[in-house]
N, C-alpha and C positions, 0 to 999 in steps of 0.2 A: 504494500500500500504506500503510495506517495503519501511526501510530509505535508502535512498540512490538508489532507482532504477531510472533511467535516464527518463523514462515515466514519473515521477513527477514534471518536469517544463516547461514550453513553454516561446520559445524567439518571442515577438510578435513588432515588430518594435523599437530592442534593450530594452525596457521593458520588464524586466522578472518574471516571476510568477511559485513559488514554490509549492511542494506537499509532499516533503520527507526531512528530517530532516537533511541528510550528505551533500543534494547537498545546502542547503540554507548554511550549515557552511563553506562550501567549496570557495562559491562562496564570503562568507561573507569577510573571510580571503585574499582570491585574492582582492577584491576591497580593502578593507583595507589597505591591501600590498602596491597597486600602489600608494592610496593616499598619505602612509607613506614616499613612497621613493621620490614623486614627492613634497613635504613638504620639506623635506627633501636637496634636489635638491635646491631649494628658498629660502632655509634658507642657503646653501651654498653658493649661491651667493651672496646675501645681506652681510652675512658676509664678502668676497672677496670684493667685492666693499667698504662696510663703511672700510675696512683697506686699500683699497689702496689710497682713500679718502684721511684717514687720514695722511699718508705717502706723497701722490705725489701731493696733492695740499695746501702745508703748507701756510700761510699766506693771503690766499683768501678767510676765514669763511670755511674753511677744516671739525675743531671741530663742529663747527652746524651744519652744512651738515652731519655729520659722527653722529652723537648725535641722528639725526633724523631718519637717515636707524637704529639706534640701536634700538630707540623706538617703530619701525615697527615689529623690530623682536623680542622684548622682548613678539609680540602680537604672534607673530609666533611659538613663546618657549612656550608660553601658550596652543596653540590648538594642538600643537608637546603631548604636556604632556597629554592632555586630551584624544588623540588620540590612544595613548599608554595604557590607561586607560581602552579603552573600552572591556567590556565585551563579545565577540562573543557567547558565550554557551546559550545566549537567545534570538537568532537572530528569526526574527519570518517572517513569509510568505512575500514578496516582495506587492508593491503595482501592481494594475491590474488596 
């Protein structure tokens, strides 16, 4: 079967299962994508929050509270990097 002809996967209760080489990159990239953007999203928030933390509740343990959302997302800047990292060009058949 040629890469990329649309016969090569079946959606079988949102589980999908590949057979041609362009659609598993294709689809690799989209899922990817969404995850990157929705990482992404969370990591903007958290940062919005520990700074308004920091800002708008001076004097009530502000800095520990804000110290804490920071530690969360130094884990979040981790899986951001590794994410960015990955490989797609040896994506290989989906689970069945």
């Amino acid at each position: 079967m040629a890469a990329g002809n649309d016969a090569g996967y079946s959606n079988v209760n949102g589980i999908l299962s590949y057979y041609g080489g362009d659609i598993v990159k294709s689809y690799s990239y989209a899922e990817l994508a969404e995850i990157k953007s929705e990482l992404n999203s969370i990591i903007s928030e958290l940062e919005s929050i520990s700074s308004g933390i920091r800002k708008d509740f001076a004097g009530i343990g502000n800095e520990k509270c804000a110290d804490t959302i920071d530690l969360i997302l130094s884990h979040y800047y981790s899986v951001r990097r590794k994410l960015i990292n990955i490989d797609t060009t040896s994506v290989v058949e989906g689970f069945e």
